[in-house]
Each structure stands twice: as structure tokens, then as C-alpha cells.
C-alpha positions in Angstrom: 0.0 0.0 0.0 1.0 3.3 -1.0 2.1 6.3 2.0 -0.4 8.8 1.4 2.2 11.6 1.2 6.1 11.7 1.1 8.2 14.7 0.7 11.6 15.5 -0.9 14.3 18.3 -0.5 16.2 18.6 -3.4 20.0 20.2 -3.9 22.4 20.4 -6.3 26.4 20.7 -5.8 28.5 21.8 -8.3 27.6 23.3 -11.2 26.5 22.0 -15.0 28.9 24.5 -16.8 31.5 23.1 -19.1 32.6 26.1 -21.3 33.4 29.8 -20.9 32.2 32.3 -22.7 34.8 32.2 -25.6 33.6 28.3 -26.1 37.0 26.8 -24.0 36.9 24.1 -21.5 36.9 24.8 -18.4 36.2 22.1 -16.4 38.0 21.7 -13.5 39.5 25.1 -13.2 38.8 27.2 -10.7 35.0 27.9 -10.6 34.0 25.7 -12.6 33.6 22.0 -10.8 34.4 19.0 -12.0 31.3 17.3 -11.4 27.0 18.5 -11.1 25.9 16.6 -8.6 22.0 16.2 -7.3 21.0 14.5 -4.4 17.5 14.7 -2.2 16.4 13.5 0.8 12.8 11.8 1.2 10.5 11.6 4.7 7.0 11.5 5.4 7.5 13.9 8.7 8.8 16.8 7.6 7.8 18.6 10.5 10.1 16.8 12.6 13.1 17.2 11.1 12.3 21.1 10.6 11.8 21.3 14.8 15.2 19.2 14.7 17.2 21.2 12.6 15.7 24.6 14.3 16.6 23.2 17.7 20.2 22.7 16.8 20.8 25.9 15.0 19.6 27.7 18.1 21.7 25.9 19.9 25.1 26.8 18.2 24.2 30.3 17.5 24.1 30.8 21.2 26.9 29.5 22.7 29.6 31.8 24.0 32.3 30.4 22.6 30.9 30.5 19.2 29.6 34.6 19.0 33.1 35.9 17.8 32.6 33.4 14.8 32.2 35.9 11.4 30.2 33.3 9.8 27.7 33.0 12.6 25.7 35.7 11.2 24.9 33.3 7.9 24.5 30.1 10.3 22.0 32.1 12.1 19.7 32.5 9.0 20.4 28.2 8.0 23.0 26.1 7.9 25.3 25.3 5.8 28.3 23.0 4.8 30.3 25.1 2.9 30.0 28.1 5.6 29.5 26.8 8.6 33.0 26.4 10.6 34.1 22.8 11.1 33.1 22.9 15.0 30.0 23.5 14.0 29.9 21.2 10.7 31.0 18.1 12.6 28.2 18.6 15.4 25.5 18.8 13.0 26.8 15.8 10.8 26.2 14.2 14.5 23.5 15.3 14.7 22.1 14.0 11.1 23.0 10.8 11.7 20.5 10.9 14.7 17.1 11.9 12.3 15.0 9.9 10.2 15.1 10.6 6.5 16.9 8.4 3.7 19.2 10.0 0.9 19.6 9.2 -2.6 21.8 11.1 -5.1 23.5 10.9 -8.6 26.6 12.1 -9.9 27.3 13.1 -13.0 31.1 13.4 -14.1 31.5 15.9 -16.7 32.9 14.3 -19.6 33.2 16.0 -22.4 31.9 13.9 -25.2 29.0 12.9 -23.1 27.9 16.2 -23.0 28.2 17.0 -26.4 26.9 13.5 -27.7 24.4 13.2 -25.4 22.8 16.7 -24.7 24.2 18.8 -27.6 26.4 20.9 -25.5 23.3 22.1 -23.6 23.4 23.2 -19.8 19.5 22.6 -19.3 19.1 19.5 -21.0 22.4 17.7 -18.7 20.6 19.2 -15.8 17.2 18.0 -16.6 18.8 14.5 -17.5 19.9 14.3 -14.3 16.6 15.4 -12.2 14.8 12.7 -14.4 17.2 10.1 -13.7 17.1 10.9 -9.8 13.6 10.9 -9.6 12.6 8.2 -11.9 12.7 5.6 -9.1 11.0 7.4 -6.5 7.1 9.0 -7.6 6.0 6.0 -8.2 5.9 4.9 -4.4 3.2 7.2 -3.2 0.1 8.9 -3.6 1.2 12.5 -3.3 4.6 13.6 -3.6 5.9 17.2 -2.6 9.1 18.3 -4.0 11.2 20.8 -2.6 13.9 22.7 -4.5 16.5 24.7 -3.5 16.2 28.3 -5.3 18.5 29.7 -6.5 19.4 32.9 -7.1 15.9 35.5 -8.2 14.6 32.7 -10.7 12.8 29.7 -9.2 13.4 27.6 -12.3 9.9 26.0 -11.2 8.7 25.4 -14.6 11.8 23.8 -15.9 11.7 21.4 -13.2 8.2 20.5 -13.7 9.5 19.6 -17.8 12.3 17.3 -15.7 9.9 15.8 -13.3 7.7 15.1 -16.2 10.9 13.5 -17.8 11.1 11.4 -14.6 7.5 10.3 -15.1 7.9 8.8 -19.1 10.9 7.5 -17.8 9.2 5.3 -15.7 5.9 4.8 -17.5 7.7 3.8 -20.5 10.5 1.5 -18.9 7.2 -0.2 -16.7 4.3 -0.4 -19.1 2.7 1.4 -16.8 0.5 4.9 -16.2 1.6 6.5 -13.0 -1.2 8.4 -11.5 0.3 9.7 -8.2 0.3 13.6 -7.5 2.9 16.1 -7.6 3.9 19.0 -6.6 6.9 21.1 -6.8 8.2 24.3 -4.2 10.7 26.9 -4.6 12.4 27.4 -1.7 14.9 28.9 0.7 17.1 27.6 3.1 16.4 30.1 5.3 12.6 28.9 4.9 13.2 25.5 5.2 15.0 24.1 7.2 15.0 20.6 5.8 17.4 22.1 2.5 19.8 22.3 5.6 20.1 18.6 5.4 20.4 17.9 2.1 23.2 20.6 1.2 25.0 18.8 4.4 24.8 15.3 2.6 25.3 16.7 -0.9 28.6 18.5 0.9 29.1 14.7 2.3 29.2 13.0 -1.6 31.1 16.1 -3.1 34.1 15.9 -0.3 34.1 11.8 -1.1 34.7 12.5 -4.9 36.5 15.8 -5.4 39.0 15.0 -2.4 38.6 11.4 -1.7 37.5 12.2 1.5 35.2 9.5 2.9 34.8 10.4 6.8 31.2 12.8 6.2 29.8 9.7 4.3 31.2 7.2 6.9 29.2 9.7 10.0 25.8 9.5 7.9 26.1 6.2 6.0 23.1 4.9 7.4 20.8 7.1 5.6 22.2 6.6 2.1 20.5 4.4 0.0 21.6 5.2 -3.1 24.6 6.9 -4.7 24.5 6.1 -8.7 27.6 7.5 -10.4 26.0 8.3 -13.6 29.8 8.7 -16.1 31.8 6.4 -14.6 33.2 4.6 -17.7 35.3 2.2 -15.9 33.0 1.1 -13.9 30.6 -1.9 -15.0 27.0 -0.6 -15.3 25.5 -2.0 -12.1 28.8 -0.9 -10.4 27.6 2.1 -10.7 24.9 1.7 -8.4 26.2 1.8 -4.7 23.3 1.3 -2.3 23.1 -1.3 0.6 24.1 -4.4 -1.2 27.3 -2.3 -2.7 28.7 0.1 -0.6 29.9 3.2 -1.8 34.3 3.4 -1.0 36.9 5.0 -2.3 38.2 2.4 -4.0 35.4 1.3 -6.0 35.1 4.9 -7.4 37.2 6.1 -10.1 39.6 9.0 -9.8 38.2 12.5 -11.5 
């Protein structure tokens, strides 16, 4: 039987750029990542894991030791990785590991001739690609479904993920023989709004760390909710190799180098 409701908070990492404006390749210089990565993180309580998150930021942005801090100002209005100062990063990584959610996320590496082959050396169509092929799995399994993105920036992008979550859907319909008549709908958000983007920028921050600088000790503190980490372009890899989820655990060794 289906849940009646489930909700996801979607992130990205990275970025889908390939090119400057001159038409050179950039990837991997600095600015312009080596891989786009997208990752969500699916519960049917969201309202517990907003009071959780809320309960901890309060808590760091009011101890002493911590007010001197200059990034406490941007911890105060929602957490994240990338800002947040490694005191604070490692006690809510501690704290993740203590909530109840599950995490799934796909990486693409961004090769070249996959990018040019595949999606005609177009940003939005690798992007979309990629929301489709995280999501194709997943809408399926309940009723409703409320998806959560990240905004970014003054345009919500709302639309063209609706065209990618559409994607998802004829994925699945077509691979299944099958209609899928669940609901969905799709938010713009904030982290500042919602708290629960707190998470997933955490675990996406997790993945990133594991491929960029083969460092594995994020994703060893919140293995347990992983389920699935498919790296989309990893050539050497066989094609259910790619897949790491509880049967094939995602290492360091078992992932090849960017």
C-alpha cells in the first residue's frame, strides 16, 4: 500500500557548466567543478526534522564560545556546509546521523563527449537528464509527492523542473508499461525557509568531499541514511557498479579518480 504523502528536499552541488564564454573548456579550473551533482532527501514527517534542525541551529548560534565566529551571522539564518566552521559542521553531521530521513543522489562526471553526444552541449538539458534520472525511481511509491527545491538565485526555475519531473515520469511509465497516476507538486524554496534544505546541502557537501578529495569520513558519519549513490559517467565502472546502495557500498576504491 502506497504512504499517502512523502516529501523531498532537493540540492544540487557543483555546477552544470562546461565552457566559458569564448567556447573553451573549463572544467576543473577554478569555478568551474568537475562534477554536477543532485541529491534529495525523502520523509513522510517533515515537521520533525524542521523542529530538529531549528533546535540545533539555536543551539550553536548561542553559545559563547561561538559569538566571535564571522560566519555565525549566515549560520543564524540556515546552515550550511560550505559556511559553517568545522566545530559547527561536525556537530550537525552528529546530529544528522540521529534523524529519520533516507538520501539518494547521482553524480554526473563531466565528460566532455558525453555532454556533447548526449545533450548537444546544452546546460538545461544535462541538468534536466539528471533530475529525471534521480527521480525516476521514487514517484511512483506514493500517492502524493511534494518536492522541494532549492532556489537559487531570483529565478525559481519552477517550470523547468516540472519539464524534468515530467521527464522522470515517461521514464518510468515507458521503462514499466505502466501509467503513473500519483500527484505532484513542486516548491521553490529557501534555506532560510526550510530548514530541511539544511540537510540535504550537508549530505550533498558529504558526496562532493568523497569524490573531489577522496574524502570519505562525512559519508562514513551518515552512512546509514544513504540508500543510493549512482555515479551516472563512470566509464570504468561496469554498469551496475555504478549503483552503490546497501548491497554495494559506496568506497573510495570502488570509485574512479576525476
Amino acid at each position: 500500500m502506497k504512504a499517502n504523502d512523502c516529501y523531498f528536499f532537493v540540492d544540487e552541488s557543483g555546477d552544470p557548466t562546461f565552457y566559458d564564454k569564448r567556447g573553451n573548456l573549463i572544467v576543473g579550473e577554478q569555478g568551474c567543478s568537475k562534477i554536477l551533482l543532485l541529491g534529495f532527501i525523502k520523509t513522510d514527517d517533515p515537521a520533525r526534522l524542521r523542529s530538529h534542525v531549528q533546535q540545533f541551529q539555536q543551539f550553536v548560534v548561542n553559545k559563547p564560545e561561538y559569538q566571535q565566529i564571522p560566519s555565525l551571522a549566515k549560520t543564524k539564518k540556515a546552515l550550511h556546509a560550505k559556511n559553517d566552521v568545522a566545530q559547527i559542521r561536525d556537530s550537525f553531521f552528529e546530529e544528522i546521523a540521529t534523524m529519520e530521513f533516507s538520501a539518494q543522489f547521482v553524480v554526473a562526471r563531466k565528460v566532455e563527449k558525453v555532454f556533447r553526444n548526449n545533450f548537444q552541449a546544452q546546460e538545461t538539458q544535462f541538468y534536466h537528464h539528471l533530475i529525471s534520472v534521480l527521480f525516476q525511481n521514487n514517484l511512483h511509491l506514493h500517492h502524493k509527492n511534494h518536492i522541494y527545491f532549492a532556489q537559487r538565485g531570483s529565478s525559481t526555475r519552477q517550470e523547468p523542473l516540472n519539464s524534468a519531473i515530467n521527464e522522470a515520469v515517461t521514464r518510468f511509465e515507458q521503462k514499466n508499461n505502466r501509467i503513473m497516476q500519483n500527484q505532484r507538486q513542486i516548491y521553490a524554496q529557501t534555506p532560510s525557509a526550510e530548514p530541511c534544505l539544511s540537510i540535504i546541502d550537508y549530505m550533498n557537501w558529504a558526496v562532493q568531499r568523497a569524490f573531489i578529495y577522496r574524502e570519505i569520513r562525512y559519508i562514513d558519519m551518515v552512512r546509514s541514511k544513504i540508500s543510493l549513490i549512482f555515479d551516472l559517467y563512470d566509464t570504468k565502472a561496469r554498469e551496475r557498479e555504478k549503483f552503490y546502495d546497501r548491497k554495494n557500498s559506496f568506497e573510495l576504491n570502488k570509485i574512479a579518480p576525476l
